[in-house]
TORKOLGU-350611 format. One record per residue: residue number from 1; residue in three letters; z, y, x of N, C-alpha, C, O in turn. Coordinates in pm, 1 decimal, always signed. Atoms other than C-alpha are relative to their C-alpha. Layout:
! TORKOLGU-350611
NUM, Ala, Z, Y, X, Z, Y, X, Z, Y, X, Z, Y, X
...
***
This chain:
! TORKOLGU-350611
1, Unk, +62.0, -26.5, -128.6, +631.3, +9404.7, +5251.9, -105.3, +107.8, -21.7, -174.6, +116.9, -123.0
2, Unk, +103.6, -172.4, +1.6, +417.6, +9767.6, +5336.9, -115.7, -61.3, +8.5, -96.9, -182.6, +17.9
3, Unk, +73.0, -38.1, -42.5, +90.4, +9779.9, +5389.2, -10.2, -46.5, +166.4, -78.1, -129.8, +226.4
4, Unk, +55.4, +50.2, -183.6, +114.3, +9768.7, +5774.2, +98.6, -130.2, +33.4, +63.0, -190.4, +134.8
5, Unk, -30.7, +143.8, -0.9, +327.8, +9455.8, +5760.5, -115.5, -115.4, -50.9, -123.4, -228.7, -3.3
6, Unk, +77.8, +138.8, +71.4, +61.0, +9247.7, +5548.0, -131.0, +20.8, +106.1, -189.1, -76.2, +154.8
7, Unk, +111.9, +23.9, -90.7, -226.2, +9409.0, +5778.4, +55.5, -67.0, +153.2, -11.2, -133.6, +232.4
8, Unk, -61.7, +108.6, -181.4, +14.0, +9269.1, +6122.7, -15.2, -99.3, -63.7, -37.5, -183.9, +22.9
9, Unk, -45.8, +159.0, +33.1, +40.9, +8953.3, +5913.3, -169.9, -69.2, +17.6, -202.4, -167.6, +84.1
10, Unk, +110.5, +21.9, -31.5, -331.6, +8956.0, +5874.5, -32.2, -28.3, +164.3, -36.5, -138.0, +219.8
11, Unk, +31.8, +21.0, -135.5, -415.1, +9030.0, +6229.3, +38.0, -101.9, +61.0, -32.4, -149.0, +150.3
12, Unk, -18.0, +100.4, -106.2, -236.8, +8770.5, +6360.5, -47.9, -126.5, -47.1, -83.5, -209.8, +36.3
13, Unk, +109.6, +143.4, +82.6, -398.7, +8480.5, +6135.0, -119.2, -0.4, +46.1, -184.6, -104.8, +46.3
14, Unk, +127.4, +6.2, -23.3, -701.9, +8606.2, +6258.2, +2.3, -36.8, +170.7, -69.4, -128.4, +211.0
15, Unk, -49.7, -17.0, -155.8, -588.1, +8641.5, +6652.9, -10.0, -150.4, +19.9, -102.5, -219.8, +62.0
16, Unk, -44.2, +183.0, -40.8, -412.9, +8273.3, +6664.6, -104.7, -71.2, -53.6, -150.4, -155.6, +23.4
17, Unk, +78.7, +92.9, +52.0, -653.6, +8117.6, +6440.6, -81.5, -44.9, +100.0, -74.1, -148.0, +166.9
18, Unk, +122.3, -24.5, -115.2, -960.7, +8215.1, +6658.6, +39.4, -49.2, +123.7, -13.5, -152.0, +165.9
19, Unk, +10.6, +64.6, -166.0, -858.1, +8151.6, +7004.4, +81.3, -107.7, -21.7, +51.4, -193.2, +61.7
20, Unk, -44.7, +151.9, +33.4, -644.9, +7854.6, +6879.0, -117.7, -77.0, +3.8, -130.5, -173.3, +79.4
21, Unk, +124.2, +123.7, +18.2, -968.2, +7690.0, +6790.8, -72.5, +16.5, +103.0, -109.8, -96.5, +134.6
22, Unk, +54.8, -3.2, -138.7, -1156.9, +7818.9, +7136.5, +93.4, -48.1, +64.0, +48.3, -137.8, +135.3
23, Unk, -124.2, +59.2, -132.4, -802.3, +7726.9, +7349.3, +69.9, -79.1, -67.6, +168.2, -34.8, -126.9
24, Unk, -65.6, +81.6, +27.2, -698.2, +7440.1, +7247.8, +109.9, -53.5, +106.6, +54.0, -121.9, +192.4
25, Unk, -88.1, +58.2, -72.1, -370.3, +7338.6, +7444.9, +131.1, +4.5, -46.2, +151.5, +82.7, -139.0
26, Unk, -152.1, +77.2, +30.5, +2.2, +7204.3, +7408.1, +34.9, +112.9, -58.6, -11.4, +224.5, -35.4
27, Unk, -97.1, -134.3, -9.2, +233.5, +7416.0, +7266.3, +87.8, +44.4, +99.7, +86.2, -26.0, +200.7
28, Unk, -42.5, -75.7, -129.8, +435.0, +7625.8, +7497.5, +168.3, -1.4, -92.2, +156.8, -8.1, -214.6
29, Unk, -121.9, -44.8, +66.6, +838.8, +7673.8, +7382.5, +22.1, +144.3, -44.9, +80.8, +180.8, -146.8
30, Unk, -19.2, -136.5, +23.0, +809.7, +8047.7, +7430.3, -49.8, +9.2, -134.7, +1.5, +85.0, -217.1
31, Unk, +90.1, -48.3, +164.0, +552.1, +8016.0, +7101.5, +138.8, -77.5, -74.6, +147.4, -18.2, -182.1
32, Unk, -53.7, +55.4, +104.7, +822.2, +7811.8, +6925.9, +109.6, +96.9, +0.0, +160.7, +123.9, -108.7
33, Unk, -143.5, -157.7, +40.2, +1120.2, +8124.4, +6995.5, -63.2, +86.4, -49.9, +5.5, +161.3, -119.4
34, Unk, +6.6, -85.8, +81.2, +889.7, +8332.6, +6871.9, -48.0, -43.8, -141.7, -44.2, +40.9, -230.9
35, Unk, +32.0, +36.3, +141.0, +780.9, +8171.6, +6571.2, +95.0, +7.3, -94.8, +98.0, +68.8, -201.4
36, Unk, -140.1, -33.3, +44.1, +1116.3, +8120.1, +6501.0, +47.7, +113.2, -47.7, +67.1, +127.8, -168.4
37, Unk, -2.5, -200.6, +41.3, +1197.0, +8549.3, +6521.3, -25.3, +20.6, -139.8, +57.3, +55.6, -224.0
38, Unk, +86.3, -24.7, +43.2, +900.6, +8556.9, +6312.4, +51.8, -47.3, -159.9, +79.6, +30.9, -250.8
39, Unk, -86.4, +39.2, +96.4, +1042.5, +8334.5, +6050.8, +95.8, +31.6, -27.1, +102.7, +7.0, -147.5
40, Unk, -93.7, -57.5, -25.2, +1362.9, +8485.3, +6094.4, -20.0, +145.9, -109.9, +55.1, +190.4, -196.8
41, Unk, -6.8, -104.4, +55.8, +1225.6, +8778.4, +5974.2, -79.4, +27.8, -146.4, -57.2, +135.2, -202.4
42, Unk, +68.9, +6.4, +77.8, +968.5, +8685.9, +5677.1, +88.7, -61.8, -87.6, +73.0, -43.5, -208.3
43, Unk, -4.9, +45.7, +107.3, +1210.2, +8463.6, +5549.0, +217.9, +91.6, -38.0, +323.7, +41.2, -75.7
44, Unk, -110.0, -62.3, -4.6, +1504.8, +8730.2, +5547.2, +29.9, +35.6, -152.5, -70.1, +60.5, -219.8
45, Unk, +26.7, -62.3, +113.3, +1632.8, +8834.0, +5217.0, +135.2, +111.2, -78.1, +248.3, +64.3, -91.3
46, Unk, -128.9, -28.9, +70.3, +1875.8, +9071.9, +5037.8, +65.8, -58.5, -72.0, +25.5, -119.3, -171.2
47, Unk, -119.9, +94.8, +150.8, +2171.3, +8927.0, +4852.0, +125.8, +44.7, -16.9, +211.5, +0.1, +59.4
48, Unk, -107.9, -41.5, -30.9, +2446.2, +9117.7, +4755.0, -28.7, +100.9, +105.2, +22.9, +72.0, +213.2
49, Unk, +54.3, -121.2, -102.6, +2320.4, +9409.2, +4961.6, +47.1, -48.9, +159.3, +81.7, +28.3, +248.7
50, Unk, -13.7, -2.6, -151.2, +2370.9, +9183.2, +5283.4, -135.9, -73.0, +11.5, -170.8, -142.6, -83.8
51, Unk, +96.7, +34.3, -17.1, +2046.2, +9087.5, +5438.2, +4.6, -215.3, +60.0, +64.2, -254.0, +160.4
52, Unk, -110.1, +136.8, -9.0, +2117.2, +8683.6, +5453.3, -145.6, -50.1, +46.9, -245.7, -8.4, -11.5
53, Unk, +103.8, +63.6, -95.7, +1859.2, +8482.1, +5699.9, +22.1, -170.9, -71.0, +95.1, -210.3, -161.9
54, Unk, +38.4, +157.5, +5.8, +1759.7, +8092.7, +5697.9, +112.9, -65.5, +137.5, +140.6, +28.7, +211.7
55, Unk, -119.9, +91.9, -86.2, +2023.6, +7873.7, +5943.5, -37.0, -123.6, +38.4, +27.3, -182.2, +125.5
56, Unk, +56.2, +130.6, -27.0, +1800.1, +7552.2, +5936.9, -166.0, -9.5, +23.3, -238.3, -44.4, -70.0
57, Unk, +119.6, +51.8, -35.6, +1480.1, +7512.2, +6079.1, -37.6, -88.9, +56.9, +29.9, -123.4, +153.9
58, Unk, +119.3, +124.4, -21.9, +1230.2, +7240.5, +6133.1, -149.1, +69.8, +43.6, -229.2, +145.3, -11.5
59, Unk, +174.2, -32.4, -32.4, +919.2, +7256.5, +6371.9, -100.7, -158.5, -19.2, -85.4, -267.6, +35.7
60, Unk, +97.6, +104.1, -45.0, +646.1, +7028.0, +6324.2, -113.0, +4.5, +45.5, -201.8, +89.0, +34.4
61, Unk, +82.2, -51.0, -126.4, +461.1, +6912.9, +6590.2, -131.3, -77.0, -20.6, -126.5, -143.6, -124.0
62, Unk, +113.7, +79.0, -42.6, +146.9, +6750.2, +6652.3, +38.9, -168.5, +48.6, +140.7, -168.6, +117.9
63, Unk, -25.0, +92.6, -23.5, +165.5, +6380.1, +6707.9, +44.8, +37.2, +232.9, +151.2, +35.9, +294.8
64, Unk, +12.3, -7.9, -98.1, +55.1, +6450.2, +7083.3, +128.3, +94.2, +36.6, +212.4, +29.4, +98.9
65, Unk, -114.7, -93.8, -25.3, +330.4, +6757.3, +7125.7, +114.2, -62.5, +10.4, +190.4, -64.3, +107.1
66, Unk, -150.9, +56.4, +14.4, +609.6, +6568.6, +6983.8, +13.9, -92.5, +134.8, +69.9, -69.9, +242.1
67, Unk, +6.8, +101.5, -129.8, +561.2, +6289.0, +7211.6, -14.7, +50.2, +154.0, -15.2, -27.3, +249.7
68, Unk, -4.8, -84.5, -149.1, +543.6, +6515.6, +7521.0, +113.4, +78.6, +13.2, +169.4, +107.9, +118.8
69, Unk, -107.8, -127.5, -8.5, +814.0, +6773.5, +7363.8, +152.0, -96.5, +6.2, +254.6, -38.2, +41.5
70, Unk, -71.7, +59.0, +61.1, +1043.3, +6449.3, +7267.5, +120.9, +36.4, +112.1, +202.1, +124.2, +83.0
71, Unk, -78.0, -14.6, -104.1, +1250.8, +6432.3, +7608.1, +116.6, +71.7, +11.2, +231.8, +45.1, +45.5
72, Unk, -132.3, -92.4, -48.8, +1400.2, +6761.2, +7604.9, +9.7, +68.7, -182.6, +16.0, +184.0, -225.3
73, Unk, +23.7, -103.5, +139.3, +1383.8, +6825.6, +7227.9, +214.4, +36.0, +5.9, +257.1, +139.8, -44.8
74, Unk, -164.2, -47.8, -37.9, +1819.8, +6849.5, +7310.6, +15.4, +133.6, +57.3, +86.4, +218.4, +3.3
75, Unk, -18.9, -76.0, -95.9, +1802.3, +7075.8, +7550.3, -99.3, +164.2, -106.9, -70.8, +281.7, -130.2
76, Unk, +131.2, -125.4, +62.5, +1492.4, +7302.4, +7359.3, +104.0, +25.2, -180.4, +118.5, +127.1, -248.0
77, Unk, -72.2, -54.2, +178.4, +1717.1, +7245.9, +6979.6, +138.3, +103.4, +55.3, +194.2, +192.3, -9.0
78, Unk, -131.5, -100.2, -46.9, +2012.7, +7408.1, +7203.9, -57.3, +164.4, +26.7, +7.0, +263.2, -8.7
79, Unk, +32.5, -124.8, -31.9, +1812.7, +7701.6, +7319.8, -61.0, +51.5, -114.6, -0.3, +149.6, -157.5
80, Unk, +46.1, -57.2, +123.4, +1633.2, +7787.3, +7034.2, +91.1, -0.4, -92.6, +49.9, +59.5, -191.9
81, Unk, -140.5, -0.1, +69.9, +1968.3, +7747.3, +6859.7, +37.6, +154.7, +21.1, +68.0, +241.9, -60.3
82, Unk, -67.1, -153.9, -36.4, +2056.4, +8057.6, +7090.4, -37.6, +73.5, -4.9, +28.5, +177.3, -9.2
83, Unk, +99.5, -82.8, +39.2, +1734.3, +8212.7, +7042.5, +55.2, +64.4, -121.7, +96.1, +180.5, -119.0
84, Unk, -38.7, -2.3, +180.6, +1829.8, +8217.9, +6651.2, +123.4, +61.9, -14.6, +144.3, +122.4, -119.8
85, Unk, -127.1, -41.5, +57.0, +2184.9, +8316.6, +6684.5, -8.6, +133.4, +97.3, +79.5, +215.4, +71.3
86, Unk, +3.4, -143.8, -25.9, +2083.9, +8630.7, +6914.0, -75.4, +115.6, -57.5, -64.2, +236.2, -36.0
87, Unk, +141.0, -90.4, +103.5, +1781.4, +8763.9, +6668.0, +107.1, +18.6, -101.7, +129.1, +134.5, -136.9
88, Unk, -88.6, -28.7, +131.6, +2042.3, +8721.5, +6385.7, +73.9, +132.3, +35.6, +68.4, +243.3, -17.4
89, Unk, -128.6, -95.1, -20.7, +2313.7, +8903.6, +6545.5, -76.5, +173.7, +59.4, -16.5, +277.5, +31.4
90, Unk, +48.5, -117.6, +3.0, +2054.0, +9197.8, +6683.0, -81.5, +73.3, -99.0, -116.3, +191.1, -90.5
91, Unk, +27.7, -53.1, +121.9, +1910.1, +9214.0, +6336.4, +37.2, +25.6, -102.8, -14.7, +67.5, -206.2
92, Unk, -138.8, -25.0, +114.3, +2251.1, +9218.3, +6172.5, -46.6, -65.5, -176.8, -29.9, -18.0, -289.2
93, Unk, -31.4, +100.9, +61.1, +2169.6, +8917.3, +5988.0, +63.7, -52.4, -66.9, +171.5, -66.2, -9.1
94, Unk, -127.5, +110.6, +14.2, +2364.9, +8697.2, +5780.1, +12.3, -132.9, -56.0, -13.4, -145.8, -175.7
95, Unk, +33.3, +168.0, +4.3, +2374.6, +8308.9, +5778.5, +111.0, -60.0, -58.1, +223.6, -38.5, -13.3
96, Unk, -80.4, +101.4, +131.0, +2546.5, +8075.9, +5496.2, +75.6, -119.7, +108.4, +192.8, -145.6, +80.9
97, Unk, -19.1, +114.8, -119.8, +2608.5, +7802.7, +5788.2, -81.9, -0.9, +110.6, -187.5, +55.9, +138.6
98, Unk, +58.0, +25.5, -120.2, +2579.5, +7658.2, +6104.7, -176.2, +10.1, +35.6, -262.5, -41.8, -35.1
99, Unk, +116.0, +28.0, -34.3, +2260.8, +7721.2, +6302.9, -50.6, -137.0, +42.7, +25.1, -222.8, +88.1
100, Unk, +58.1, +164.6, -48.2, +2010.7, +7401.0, +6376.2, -126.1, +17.5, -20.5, -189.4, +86.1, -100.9
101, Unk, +144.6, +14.1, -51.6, +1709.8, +7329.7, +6495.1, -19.6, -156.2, +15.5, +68.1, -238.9, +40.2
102, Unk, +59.4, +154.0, +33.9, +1502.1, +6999.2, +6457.6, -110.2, +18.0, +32.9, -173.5, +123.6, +29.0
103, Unk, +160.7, +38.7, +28.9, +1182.5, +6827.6, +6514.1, -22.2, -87.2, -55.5, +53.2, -183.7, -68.2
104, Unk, +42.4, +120.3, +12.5, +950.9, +6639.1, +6374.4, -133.6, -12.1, +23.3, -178.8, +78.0, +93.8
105, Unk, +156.7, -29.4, -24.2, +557.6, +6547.2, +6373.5, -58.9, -59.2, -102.0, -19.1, -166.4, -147.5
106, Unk, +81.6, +21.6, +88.4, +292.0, +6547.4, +6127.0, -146.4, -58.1, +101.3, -186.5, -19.4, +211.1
107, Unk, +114.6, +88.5, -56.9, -1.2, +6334.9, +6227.3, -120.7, +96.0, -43.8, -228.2, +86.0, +15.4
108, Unk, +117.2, -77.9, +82.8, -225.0, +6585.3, +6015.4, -25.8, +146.2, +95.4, -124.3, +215.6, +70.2
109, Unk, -45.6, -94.8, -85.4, -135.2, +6854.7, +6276.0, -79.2, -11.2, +176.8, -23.2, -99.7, +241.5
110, Unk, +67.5, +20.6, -65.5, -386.2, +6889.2, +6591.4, +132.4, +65.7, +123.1, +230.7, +139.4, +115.6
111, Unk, -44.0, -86.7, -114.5, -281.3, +6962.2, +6937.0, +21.8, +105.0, -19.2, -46.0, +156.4, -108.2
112, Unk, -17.8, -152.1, -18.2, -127.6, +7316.4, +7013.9, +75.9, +106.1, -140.4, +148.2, +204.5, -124.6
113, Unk, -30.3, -13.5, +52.1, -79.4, +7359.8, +6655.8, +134.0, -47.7, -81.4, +158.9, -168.1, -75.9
114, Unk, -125.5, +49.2, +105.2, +248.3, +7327.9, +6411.3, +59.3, +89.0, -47.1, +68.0, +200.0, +5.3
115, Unk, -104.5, -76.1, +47.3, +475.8, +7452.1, +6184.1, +143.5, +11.8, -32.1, +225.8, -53.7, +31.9
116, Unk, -116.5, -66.4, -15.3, +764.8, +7596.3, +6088.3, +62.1, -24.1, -128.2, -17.9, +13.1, -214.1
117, Unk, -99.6, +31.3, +109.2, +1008.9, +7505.7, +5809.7, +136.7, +60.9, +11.1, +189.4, +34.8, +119.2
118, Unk, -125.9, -80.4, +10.4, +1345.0, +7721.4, +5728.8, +88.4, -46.0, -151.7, +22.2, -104.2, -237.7
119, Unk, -81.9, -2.8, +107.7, +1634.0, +7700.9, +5447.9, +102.1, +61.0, +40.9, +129.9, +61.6, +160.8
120, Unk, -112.7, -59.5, -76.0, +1942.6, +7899.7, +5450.2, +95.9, -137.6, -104.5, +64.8, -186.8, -213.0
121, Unk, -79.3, +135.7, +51.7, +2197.9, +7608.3, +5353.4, +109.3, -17.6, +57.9, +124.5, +33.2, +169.0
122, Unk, -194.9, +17.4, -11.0, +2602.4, +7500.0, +5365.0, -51.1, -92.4, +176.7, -162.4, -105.7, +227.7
123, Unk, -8.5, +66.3, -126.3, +2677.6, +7301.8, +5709.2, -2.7, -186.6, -19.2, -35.1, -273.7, +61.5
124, Unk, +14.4, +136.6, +39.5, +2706.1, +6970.5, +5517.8, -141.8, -34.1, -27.7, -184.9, -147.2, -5.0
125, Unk, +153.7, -13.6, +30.6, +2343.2, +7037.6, +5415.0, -58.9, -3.1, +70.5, -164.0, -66.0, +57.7
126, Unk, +46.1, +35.2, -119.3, +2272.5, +7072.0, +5735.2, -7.7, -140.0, +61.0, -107.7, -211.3, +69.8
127, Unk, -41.2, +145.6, -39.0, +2389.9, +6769.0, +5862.3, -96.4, -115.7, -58.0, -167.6, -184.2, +15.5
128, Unk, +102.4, +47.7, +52.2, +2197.5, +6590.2, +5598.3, -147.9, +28.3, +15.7, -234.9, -58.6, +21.6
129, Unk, +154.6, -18.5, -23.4, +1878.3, +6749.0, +5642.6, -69.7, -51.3, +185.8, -177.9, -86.7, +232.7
130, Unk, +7.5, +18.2, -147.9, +1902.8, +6697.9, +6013.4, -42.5, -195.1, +13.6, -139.7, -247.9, +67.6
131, Unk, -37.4, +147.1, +0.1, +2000.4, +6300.1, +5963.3, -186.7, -47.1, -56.5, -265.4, -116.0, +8.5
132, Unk, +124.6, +52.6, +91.1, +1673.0, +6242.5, +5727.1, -127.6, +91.9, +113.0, -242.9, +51.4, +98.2
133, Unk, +96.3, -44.5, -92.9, +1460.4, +6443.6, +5991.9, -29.0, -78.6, +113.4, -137.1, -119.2, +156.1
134, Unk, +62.1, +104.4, -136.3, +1532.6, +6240.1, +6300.0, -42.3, -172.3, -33.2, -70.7, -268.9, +37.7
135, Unk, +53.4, +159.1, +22.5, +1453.6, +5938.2, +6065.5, -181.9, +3.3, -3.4, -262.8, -83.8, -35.5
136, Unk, +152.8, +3.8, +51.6, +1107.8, +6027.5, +6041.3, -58.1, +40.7, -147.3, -172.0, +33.2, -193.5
137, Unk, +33.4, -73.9, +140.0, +1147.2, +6190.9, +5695.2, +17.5, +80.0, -27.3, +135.4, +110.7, -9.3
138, Unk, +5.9, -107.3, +48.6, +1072.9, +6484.7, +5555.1, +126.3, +88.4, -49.6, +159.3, +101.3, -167.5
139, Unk, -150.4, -84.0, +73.4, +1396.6, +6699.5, +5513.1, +16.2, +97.1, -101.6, -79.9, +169.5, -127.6
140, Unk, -0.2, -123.3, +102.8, +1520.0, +6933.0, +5247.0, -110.5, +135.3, +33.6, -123.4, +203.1, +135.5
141, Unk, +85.6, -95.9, -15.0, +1246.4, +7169.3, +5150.4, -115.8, +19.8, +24.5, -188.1, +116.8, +1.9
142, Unk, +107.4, +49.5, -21.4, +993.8, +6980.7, +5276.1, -207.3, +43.8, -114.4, -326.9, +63.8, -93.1
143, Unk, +119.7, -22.2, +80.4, +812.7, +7030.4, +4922.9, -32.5, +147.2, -3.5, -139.9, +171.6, -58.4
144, Unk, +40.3, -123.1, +14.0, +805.9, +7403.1, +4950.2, -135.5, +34.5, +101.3, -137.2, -27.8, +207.5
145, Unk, +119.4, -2.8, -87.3, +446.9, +7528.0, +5114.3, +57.6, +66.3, +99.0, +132.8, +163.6, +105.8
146, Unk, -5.6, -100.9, -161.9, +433.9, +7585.4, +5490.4, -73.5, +16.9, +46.6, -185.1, -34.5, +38.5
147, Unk, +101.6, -105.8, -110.5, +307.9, +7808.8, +5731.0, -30.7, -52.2, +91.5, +44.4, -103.5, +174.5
148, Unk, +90.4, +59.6, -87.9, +58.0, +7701.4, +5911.7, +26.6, +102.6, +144.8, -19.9, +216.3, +136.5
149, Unk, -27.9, -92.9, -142.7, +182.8, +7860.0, +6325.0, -108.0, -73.3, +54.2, -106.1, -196.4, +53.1
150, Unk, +101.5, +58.5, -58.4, -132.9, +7801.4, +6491.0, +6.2, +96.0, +153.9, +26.1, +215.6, +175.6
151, Unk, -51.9, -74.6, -186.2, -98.1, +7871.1, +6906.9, -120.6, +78.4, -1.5, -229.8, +57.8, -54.4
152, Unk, +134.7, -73.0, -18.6, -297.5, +8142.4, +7012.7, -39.9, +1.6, +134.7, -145.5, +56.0, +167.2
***
């Protein structure tokens, strides 16, 4: 990453942080398609000179979020599904397996805030990581450090 990628990366830690902690409120879905992008694009990588993306993400929410977002988390894992499979395909992407989207919630996680978890992984892998997510446990990858998406 350049120079003016790590200073955008900066800026926006400083942006969200700050008025995150003055505006505290729910998350919004629009912040979770773009977080998504965002991830999309940090966690992109060459392989074989094709640029090969992540296929499985996990948001976690805030106790309070989840429990407000729970309802339509179907309806929101479908669209952000489509979110994910139109960023791929206009960033000429390329994904190992099926796209999927999940939630879950960390109790350690305040209102407004959560993050973002990715792997690029087979479709059986999927499946599994998905299964151990809606149990309330931590899915593949879990131990790798995550990015703190704080709403701005």
């Amino acid at each position: 990453m350049g120079l003016l990628g790590n200073l955008e990366r900066r800026l926006d830690q400083i942006v969200n942080g700050s008025f995150s902690k003055a505006f505290k409120s729910e998350v919004a879905p629009v912040e979770l398609a773009a977080a998504l992008q965002q991830e999309l694009d940090l966690q992109a990588a060459t392989v074989d000179g094709r640029v090969t993306a992540p296929n499985l993400f996990i948001f976690d929410l805030s106790q309070a979020d989840h429990k407000r977002l729970e309802p339509y988390f179907p309806n929101l894992s479908a669209e952000l599904t489509a979110v994910a499979k139109d960023y791929i395909i206009d960033q000429r992407y390329t994904v190992i397996g099926r796209i999927a989207v999940s939630f879950d919630h960390d109790p350690q996680l305040e209102t407004g805030a959560f993050r973002i978890r990715s792997e690029a992984a087979r479709t059986a892998e999927i499946a599994d990581g998905l299964t151990r997510t809606q149990q309330g446990k931590r899915s593949a990858g879990a131990d790798r450090q995550c990015r703190r998406v704080v709403k701005g």
